[in-house]
C-alpha positions as MATLAB code, in Angstrom:
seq = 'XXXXXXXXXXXXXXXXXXXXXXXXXXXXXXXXXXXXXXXXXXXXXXXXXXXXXXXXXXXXXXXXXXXXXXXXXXXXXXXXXXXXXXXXXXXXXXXXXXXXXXXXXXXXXXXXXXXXXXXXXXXXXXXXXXXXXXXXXXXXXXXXXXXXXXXXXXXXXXXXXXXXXXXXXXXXXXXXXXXXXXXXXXXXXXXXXXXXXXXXXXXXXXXXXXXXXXXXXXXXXXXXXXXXXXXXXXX';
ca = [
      23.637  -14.681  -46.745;
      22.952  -11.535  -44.747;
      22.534   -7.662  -45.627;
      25.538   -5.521  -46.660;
      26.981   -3.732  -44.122;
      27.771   -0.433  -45.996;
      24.677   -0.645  -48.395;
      21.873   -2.284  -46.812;
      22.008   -5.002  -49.892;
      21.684   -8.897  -49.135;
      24.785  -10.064  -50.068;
      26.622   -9.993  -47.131;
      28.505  -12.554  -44.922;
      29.044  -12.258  -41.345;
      28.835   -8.634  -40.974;
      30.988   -7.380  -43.957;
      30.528   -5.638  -47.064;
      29.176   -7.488  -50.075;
      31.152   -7.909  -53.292;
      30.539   -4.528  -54.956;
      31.143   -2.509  -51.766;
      34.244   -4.021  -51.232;
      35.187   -3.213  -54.899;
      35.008   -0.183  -54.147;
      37.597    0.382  -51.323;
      40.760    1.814  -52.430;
      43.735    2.096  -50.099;
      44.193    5.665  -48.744;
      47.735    7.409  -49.051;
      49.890    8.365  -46.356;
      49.601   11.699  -45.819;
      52.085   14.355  -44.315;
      50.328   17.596  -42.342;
      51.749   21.098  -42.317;
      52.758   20.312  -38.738;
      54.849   17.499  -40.103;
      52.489   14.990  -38.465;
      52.030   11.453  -40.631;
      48.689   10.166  -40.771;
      47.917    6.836  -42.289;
      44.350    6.490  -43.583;
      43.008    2.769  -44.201;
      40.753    4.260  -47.027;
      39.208    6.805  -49.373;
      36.426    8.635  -48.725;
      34.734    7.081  -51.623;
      32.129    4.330  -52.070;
      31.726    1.920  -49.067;
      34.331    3.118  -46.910;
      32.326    6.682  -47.367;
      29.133    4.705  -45.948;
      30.631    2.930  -43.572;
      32.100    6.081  -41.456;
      28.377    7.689  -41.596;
      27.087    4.788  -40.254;
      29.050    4.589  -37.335;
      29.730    8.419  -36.913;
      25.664    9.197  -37.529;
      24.316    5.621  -37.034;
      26.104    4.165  -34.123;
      26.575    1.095  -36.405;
      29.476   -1.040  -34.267;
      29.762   -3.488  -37.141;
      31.252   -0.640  -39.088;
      33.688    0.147  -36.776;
      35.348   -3.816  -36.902;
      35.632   -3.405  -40.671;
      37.602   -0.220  -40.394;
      38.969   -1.035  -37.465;
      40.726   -3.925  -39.113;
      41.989   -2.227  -41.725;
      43.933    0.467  -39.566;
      45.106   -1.969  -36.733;
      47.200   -3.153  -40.009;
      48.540    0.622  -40.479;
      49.695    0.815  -36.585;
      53.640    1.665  -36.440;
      55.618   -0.507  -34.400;
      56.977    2.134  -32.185;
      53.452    2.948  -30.613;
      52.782    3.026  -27.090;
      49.223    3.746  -26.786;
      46.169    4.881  -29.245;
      44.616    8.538  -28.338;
      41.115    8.843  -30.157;
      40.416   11.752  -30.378;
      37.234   13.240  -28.759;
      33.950   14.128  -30.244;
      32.410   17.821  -29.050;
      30.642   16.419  -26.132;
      27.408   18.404  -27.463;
      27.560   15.826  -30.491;
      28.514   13.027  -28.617;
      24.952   13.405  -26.856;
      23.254   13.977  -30.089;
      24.273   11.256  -32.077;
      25.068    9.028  -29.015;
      28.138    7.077  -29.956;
      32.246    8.881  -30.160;
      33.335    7.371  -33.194;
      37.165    7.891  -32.568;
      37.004    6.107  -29.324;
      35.190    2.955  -30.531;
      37.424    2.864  -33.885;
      40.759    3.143  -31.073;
      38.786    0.248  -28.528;
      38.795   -1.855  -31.869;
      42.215   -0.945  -33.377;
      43.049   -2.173  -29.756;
      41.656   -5.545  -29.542;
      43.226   -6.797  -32.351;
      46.619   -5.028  -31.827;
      46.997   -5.146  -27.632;
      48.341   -1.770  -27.936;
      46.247    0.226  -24.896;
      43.677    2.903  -25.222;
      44.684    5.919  -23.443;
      41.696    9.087  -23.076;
      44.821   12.124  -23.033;
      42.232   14.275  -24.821;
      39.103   16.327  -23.655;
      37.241   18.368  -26.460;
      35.060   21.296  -25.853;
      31.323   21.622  -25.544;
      30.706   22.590  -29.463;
      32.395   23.901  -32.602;
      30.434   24.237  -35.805;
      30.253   21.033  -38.195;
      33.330   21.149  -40.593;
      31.915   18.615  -42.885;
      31.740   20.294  -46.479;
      34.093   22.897  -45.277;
      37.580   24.458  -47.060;
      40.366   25.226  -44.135;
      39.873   28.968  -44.782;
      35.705   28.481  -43.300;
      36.615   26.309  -40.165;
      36.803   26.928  -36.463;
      39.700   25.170  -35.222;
      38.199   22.759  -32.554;
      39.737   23.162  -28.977;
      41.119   19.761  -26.851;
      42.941   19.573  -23.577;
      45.486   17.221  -22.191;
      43.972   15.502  -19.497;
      46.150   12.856  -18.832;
      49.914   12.834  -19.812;
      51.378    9.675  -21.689;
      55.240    8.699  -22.984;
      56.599    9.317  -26.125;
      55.046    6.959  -28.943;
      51.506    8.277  -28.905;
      48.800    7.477  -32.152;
      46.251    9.593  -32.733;
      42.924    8.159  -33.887;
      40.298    9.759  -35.629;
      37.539    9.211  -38.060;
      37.788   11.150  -41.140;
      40.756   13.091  -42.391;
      39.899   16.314  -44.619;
      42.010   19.278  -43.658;
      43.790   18.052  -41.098;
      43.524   20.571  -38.660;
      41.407   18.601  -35.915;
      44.571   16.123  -36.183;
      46.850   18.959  -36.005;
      45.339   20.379  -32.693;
      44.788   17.279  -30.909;
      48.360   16.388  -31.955;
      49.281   20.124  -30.114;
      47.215   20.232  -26.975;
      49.424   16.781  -26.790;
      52.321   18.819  -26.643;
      54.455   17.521  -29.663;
      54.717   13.963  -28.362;
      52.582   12.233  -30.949;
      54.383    9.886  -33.313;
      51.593    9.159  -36.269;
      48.207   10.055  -36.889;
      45.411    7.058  -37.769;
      42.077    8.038  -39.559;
      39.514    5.505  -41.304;
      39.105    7.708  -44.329;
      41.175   10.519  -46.377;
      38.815   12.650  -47.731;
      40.200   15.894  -49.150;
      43.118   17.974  -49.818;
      45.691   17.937  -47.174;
      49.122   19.275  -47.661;
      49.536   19.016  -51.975;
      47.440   15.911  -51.362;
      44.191   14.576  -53.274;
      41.308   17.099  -54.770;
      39.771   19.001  -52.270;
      36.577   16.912  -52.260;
      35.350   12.938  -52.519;
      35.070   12.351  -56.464;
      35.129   10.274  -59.375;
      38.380   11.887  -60.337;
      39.885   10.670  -56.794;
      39.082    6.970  -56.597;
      40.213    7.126  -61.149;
      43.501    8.464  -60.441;
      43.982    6.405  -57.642;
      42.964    3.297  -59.331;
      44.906    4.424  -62.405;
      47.945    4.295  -60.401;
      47.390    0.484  -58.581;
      46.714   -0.275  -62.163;
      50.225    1.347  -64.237;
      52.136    3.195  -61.663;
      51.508    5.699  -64.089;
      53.573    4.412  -66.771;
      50.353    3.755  -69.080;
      51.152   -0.063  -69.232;
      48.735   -2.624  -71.009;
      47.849   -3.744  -68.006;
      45.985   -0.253  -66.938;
      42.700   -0.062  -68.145;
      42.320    3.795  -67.202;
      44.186    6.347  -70.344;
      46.678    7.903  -68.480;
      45.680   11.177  -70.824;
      42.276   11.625  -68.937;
      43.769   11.922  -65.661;
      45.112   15.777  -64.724;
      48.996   15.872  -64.760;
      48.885   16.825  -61.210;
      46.928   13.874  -60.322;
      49.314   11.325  -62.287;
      52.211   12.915  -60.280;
      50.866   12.764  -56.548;
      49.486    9.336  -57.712;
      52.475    8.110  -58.572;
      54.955    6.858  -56.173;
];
């Protein structure tokens, strides 16, 4: 037995979550951007697949990064020619001394043998959208450094808005098939509620549970859920 990887609990085998953490992940929806861009998330940004994207992002934890990584080499379409991370603001690269969209690409890579390929440079700094409604955020700037076929996946950490997706995706020049990100975390085109909740991981539980046709099987009264959760929900 070893300690947790998302919690710090013993409990642990081998360098993965523990029983409860792994309770705790629920599949992330697909998502469609404004832009029309598709981005697949492997999880919610809920529970243990919350911790585990702070302890790589803030922690450098690499161990993190072969759990998520896992999970989205499954999400990788089959017309994909090469994974694109994309960058960190160089400033917080330094700080925090890791680029968490490059090492969650490097491991999407090793288990899919689809190549790594650095298209993107980001600037020095933009302010920290964490927390942060579309209407409050600095778009963050990128540059194509190196030019790639058709076929392109984007990789990135966390999904909220979508707009650092959406600008990588157009410094790229429209040639980006799908986007990947470890974690959906907010609302994003008529998506999920605008931030991590109770209400997100219940509704989307409700619907692994019923579909949303309140079932016996569903343990979760469809009447507690808002309708407009029990309709994006449901698919």
């Amino acid at each position: 037995m070893s300690i947790c990887i998302a919690c710090g609990a013993l409990g642990g085998r081998n360098g993965e979550p523990c029983g409860p953490c792994l309770a705790t992940l629920a599949p992330a929806p697909e998502v469609r951007l404004a832009s029309g861009l598709v981005v697949r998330g492997a999880f919610l940004h809920a529970g243990a697949a919350r911790r585990l994207v702070h302890r790589l992002k803030y922690g450098g934890l690499p161990g993190a990064a072969h759990v998520l990584g896992r999970a989205l080499a499954a999400l990788v379409p089959s017309d994909a020619t090469a994974l694109v991370p994309v960058p960190r603001a160089w400033a917080r690269r330094a700080v925090h001394g890791i680029d968490p969209a490059v090492v969650l690409a490097r491991e999407i890579s090793s288990r899919c043998g689809i190549p790594v390929v650095a298209a993107l440079r980001a600037g020095a700094w933009w302010p920290r959208h964490a927390g942060s409604d579309r209407s409050r955020r600095t778009a963050p700037h990128y540059r194509m450094i190196r030019r790639a076929d058709f076929g392109l996946v984007l990789v990135d950490d966390v999904l909220t808005t979508g707009a650092t997706l959406e600008a990588a995706a157009a410094a790229l020049g429209g040639i980006v098939s799908r986007g990947l990100t470890a974690t959906v975390a907010s609302r994003v085109g008529g998506g999920p509620p605008a931030r991590p909740s109770g209400l997100l991981e219940t509704a989307w539980r409700h619907n692994r549970g019923c579909g949303g046709d309140e079932s016996p099987e569903c343990r979760l009264p469809c009447e507690t859920l808002p309708q407009s959760s029990r309709q994006w929900f449901v698919t």
